[in-house]
N, C-alpha and C positions, 0 to 999 in steps of 0.2 A: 504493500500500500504506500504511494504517496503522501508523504508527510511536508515536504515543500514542491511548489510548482513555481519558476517563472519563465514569467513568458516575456519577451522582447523587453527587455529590462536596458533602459539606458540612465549612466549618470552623470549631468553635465556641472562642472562646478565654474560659475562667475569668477575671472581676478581682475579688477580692473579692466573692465569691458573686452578684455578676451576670456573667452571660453574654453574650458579642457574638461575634453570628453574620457571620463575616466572607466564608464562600461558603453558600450557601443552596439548590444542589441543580445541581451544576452537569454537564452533560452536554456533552461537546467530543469530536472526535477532528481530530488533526491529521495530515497524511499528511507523508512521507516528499517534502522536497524542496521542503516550503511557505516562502511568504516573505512572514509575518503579522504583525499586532500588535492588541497589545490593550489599549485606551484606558476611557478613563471620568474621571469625578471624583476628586478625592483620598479614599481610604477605600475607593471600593467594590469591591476587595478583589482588585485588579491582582496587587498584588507577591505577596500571600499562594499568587494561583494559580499563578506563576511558581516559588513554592518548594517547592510540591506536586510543579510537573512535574517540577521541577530534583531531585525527592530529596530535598531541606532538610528536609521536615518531611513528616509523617503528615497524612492527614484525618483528623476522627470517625468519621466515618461515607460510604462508596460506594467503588469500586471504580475503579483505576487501571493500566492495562495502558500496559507499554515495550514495543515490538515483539512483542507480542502475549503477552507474559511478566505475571500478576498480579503488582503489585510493592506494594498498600498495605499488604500488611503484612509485605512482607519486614525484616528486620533492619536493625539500622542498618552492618553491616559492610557486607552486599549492597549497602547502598542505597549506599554510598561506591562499592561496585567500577562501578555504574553509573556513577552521577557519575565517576569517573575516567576511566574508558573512552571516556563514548556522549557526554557534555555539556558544552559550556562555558558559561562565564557572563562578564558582561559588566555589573558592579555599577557605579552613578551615583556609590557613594562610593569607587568605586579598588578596595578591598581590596589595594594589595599590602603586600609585606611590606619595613616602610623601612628594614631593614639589609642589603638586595638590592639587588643592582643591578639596572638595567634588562635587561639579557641575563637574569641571574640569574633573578628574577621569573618569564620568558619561559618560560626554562628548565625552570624548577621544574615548571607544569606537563607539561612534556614527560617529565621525569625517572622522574615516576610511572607512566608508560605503560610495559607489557612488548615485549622483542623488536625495540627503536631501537639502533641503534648509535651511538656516540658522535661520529662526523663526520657522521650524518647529524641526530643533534641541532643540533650547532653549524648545519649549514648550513640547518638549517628556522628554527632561531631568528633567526639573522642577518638572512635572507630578508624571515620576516616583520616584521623590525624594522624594514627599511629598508623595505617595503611599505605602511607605516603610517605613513611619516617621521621617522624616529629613526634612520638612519644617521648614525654620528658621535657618538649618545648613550648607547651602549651600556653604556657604563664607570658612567652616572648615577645615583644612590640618588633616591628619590624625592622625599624633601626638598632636588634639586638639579634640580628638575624644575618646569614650568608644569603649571597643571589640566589644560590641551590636552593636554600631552605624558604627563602619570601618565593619562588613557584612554586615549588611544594604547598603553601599556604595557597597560592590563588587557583592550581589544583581540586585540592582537597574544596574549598570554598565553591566549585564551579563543580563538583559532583554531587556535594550533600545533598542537595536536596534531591536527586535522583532525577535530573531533567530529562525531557524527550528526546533533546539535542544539545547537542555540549558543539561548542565552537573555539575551535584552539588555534590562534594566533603563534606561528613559530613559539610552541609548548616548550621544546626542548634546547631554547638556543641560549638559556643558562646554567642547564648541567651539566655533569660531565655525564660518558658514555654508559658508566654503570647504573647511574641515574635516571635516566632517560630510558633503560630499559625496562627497569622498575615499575616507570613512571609509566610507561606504554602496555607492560604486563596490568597494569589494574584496568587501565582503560579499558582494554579487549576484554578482561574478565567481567566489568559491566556490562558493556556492547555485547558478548554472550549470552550475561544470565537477566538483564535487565532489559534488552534488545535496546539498547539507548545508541541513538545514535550520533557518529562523531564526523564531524567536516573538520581537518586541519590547514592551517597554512604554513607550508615551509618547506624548505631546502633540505632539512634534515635525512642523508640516507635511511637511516634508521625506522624514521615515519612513515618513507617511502616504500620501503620494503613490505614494511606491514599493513599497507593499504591494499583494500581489495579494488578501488577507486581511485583513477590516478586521473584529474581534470588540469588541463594546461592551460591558461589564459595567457596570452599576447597582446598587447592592445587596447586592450577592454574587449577583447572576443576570446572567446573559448577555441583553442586550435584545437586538441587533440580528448579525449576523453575515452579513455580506456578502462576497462575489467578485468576482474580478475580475482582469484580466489585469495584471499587473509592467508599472510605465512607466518607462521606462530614457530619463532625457531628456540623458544622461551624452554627452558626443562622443566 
């Protein structure tokens, strides 16, 4: 089942009355359960589709279905209650917030979801904390943290709540290689047992290897889009 559609998606940004066209007609649909990424040059216009899918921003122009729901031009409220709900995110520059703790951070997104009780908060956060390697670091503000460990935080923060779709911005381009195996074994073991599914962005051999979905953008076009089965070379 289709879990996003778009269709003829272009995104044009104003800089002082020149134009740059940063998606140029783009047609995707990703099903429910996929475990993809999507690479290309710097510019040609990754992260911008990543914030389309994610809700961050509007297109100009073409149409963008969530679970079969028209959503470009829903409001920017709706467009949060998906975002809260259906998505997480998993940003290269951290985003958290440095007067939080690492729990806290965790927390937070979870907080905003309806209908959690509060020990089953505690015990998804914990869980996932220590599933990411940060047992022990709970108590830590970010600025008491290594790069490795503030993504680990925005990890962990971008699965608790069990979202439909997780969106990972170059996930792995602050750990090292033992890490980032780690990091991509829990992934798949959700994408398995939760059928959650994951769109990344990045260069990463690593990430690439174990995509069953290898999409290329050029341009703001999508050149090549291939399949293929999940290589799980994990013991």
């Amino acid at each position: 089942m289709a879990l996003l559609k778009l269709k003829a998606i272009k995104k044009i940004y104003s800089q002082e009355k020149i134009e740059v066209a940063a998606l140029r007609g783009i047609d995707l649909e990703i099903n429910e359960g996929e475990f993809s990424t999507v690479f290309g040059p710097s510019g040609s216009g990754k992260t911008t589709l990543l914030n389309l899918i994610g809700c961050l921003d509007k297109p100009t122009s073409g149409k963008i279905y969530f679970e079969g729901n028209y959503i470009a031009n829903f409001s920017k409220k709706d467009l949060a209650k998906i975002r809260r709900k259906n998505i997480g995110f998993v940003f290269q520059s951290y985003n958290l917030i440095p007067v939080l703790t690492a729990y806290e951070n965790v927390e937070f997104a979870i907080n905003i979801v309806d209908d959690i009780s509060k020990d089953e908060i505690k015990d998804r956060v914990l869980r996932m904390l220590s599933l990411v390697g940060l047992k022990g670091l709970e108590d830590r503000k970010p600025n008491e943290l290594s790069g490795g460990q503030k993504q680990r935080v925005a990890i962990a923060r971008a699965l608790v709540k069990k979202p439909k779709l997780v969106l990972a911005d170059e996930p792995s381009a602050n750990l090292d290689s033992k890490t980032s195996e780690d990091i991509l074994e829990i992934m798949m073991k959700m994408n398995k047992e939760l059928n959650t599914t994951f769109l990344f962005s990045t260069h990463d051999p690593l990430v690439m290897k174990h995509a069953e979905r290898k999409i290329e953008i050029k341009d703001g076009m999508i050149t090549k889009d291939e399949r293929g089965e999940k290589v799980n070379v994990f013991s």
